[in-house]
Structure formats: structure tokens, C-alpha cells
C-alpha positions, -999 to 999 in steps of 0.1 A, spaced: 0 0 0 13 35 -8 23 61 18 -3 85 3 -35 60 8 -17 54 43 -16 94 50 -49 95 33 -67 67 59 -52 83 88 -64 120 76 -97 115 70 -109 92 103 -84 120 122 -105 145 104 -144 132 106 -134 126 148 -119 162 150 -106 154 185 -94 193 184 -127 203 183 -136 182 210 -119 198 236 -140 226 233 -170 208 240 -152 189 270 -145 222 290 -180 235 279 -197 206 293 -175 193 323 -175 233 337 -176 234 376 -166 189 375 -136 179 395 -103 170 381 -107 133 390 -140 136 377 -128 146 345 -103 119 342 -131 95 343 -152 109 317 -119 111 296 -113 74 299 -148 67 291 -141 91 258 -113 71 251 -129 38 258 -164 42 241 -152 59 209 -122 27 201 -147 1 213 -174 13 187 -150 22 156 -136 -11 160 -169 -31 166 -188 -10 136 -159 -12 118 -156 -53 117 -192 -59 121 -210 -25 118 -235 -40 88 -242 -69 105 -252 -47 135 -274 -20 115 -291 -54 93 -299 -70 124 -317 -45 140 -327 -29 105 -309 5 114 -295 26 86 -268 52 86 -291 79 78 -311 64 107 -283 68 131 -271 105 115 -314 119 123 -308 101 159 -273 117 166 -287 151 151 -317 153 177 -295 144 204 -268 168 195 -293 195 191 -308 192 228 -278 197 239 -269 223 220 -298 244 226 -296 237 264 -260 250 263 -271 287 238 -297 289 269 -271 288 295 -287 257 307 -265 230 321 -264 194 320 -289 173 339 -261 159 360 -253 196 371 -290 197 388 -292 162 411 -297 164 447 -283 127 452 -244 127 451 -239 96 442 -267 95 414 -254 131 405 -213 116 399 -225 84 378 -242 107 357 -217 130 357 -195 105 343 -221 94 316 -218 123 294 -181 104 286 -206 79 271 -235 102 253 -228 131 236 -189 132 243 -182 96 230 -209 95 213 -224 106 189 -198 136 191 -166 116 189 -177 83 176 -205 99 151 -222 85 123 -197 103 101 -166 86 120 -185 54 117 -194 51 88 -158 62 73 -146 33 94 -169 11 79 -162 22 45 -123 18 45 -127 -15 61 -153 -27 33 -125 -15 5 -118 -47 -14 -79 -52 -16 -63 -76 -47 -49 -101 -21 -53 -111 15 -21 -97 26 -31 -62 11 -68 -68 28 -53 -76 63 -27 -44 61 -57 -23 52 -74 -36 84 -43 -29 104 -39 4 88 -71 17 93 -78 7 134 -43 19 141 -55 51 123 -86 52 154 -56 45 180 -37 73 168 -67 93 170 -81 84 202 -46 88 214 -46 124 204 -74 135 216 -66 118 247 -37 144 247 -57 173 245 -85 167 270 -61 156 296 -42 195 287 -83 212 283 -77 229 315 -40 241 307 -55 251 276 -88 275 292 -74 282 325 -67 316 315 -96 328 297 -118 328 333 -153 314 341 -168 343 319 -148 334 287 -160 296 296 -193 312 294 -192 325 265 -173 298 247 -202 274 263 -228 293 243 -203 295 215 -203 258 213 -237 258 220 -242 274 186 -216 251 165 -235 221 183 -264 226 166 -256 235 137 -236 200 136 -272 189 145 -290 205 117 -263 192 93 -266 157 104 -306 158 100 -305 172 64 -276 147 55 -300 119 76 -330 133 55 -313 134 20 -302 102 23 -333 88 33 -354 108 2 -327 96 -18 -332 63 -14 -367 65 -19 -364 80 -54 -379 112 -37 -352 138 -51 
């Protein structure tokens, strides 16, 4: 395999994850959480996102026929989530796990958002999922070719996890000067970009969907 399609792989799953861009969202939503808190929702990030690319990439079709889900099934889903969130965060509005009286209800829930949005579907999206899926369904000329794109493409998702890793373990290094006001803002900032990411994975869940029914 070339160095390009190797550079190319890697590029576009580092791309469709954007772990840069999920930093933001990290400090956004884990505002006023505890450093060891944090940590916990990072190694759920980091856990949830390689467990699913690698599971939907192997047996991803499988999955979707047996349960007779579709991509564009899973894009409208994601975009409805994403979009509460979003518009809870333009409000000022805080995660549900912010509001609960019981401490130890109010720290597992804490911890979920590692799970839903953060892993998924912001992470490990139907974009990322799909892209995974896609590379790994490339038919190669032999088996040794067909095994090495495998390789390629899940070390590409370690790489990537691995990054962003990085960078949410630095979040607080990185926003620790702007102040709880420039949090704030970059909340509602996010807030915005979140659902606009939501509104583009609806029309992309609803195009695909008229598409295939000969609609447009």
C-alpha cells in the first residue's frame, strides 16, 4: 500500500473525529466537575469511541441489518441528540447531572456524558462510523493487502483516540486563562456550533433517506 492511501486513511478518520474540536465541547460541558471527575469521563471518551469504531468497523452491517438500522437512521438520531444539547448550552442551561440532589446518582451521571454526547455521537459519530466502515469494506487484490488495510485503518482510530486523549487531559491548561466568563461564553459558542452540527446531520439523515426512496 502507498504512503499516500496510508496518509490518506489516517487523515480522514483524524478528520471526521476532529478530536481538536472536542476539547472545546469537554471544557464546555465538564464546567464546575472535579479534576478526578474529568479523568473519568476522559477514559470513558477514550474507551467508548475505540470500542465502537472497532466493533462497527468489523461488524458494523451486520449490527445496523440486524436491528434494521441505517446510517441515515443513526445520522437523524445523533442530530436530535446533538441538538438538545446544544440548545440547552445557547440557553445557559446545564447538563442534567449539574441539577441532582443525590451525590452519588449526580457523579454516575456526571461521568455518563463520557458515554453520550462526548463519545458518542460527538466523537464516535455517524460520520466517524461510517468512514470506518467504508475503509474497512475497500476490497484489496490479495489477502495480505486486505489484512494491512485492516491494520492500517484501526491503528488510524488508536492514533486518533490517542490524540485526543492528549488534548483533554491538557483542556484545563489550555482554558485556564480565559476565566469562568470566557468559559461562558465559549459554552454558548459551542452551544451554537453544536447545533448546527445537529442540523447538518438531519438534512444529511434526511437526503439520504429521500434519496433512497427515489424522492429527489
Amino acid at each position: 500500500m502507498e504512503l499516500a492511501s496510508i496518509i490518506t486513511i489516517f487523515l480522514s478518520i483524524f478528520a471526521i473525529c476532529n478530536p481538536i474540536g472536542l476539547v472545546s465541547f469537554f471544557v464546555a460541558l465538564t464546567e464546575g466537575y472535579k479534576q478526578e471527575e474529568k479523568m473519568k469521563i476522559i477514559k470513558k471518551i477514550v474507551l467508548v469511541t475505540t470500542v465502537t469504531l472497532v466493533v462497527f468497523g468489523l461488524i458494523g452491517q451486520y449490527v445496523f441489518t440486524l436491528f434494521s438500522i441505517t446510517i441515515p437512521a443513526f445520522q437523524i438520531a445523533g442530530g436530535l441528540l446533538i441538538f438538545k444539547i446544544g440548545f440547552d448550552m445557547i440557553q445557559g442551561g446545564r447538563p442534567k447531572a449539574k441539577r441532582t440532589d443525590d451525590e452519588k446518582q449526580e457523579a454516575l451521571e456526571r461521568e455518563a456524558i463520557g458515554i453520550v454526547p462526548l463519545g458518542i455521537p460527538m466523537f464516535a459519530g455517524p460520520g466517524a462510523i461510517s468512514t470506518v466502515m467504508l475503509y474497512v469494506a475497500q476490497s484489496q487484490p490479495t489477502l495480505m493487502e486486505t489484512v494491512l488495510q485492516l491494520v492500517i485503518v484501526f491503528a488510524s482510530v488508536l492514533v486518533t483516540v490517542g490524540i485526543a486523549y492528549v488534548f483533554l487531559r491538557n483542556a484545563n491548561r489550555i482554558f485556564d486563562r480565559i476565566g469562568r466568563m470566557g468559559t461562558l461564553a465559549i459554552s454558548r459558542i459551542m452551544g451554537l456550533i453544536l447545533t448546527a452540527m445537529a442540523i447538518q446531520f438531519l438534512i444529511g439523515g434526511i437526503y439520504s433517506v429521500l434519496l433512497s426512496w427515489n424522492v429527489i
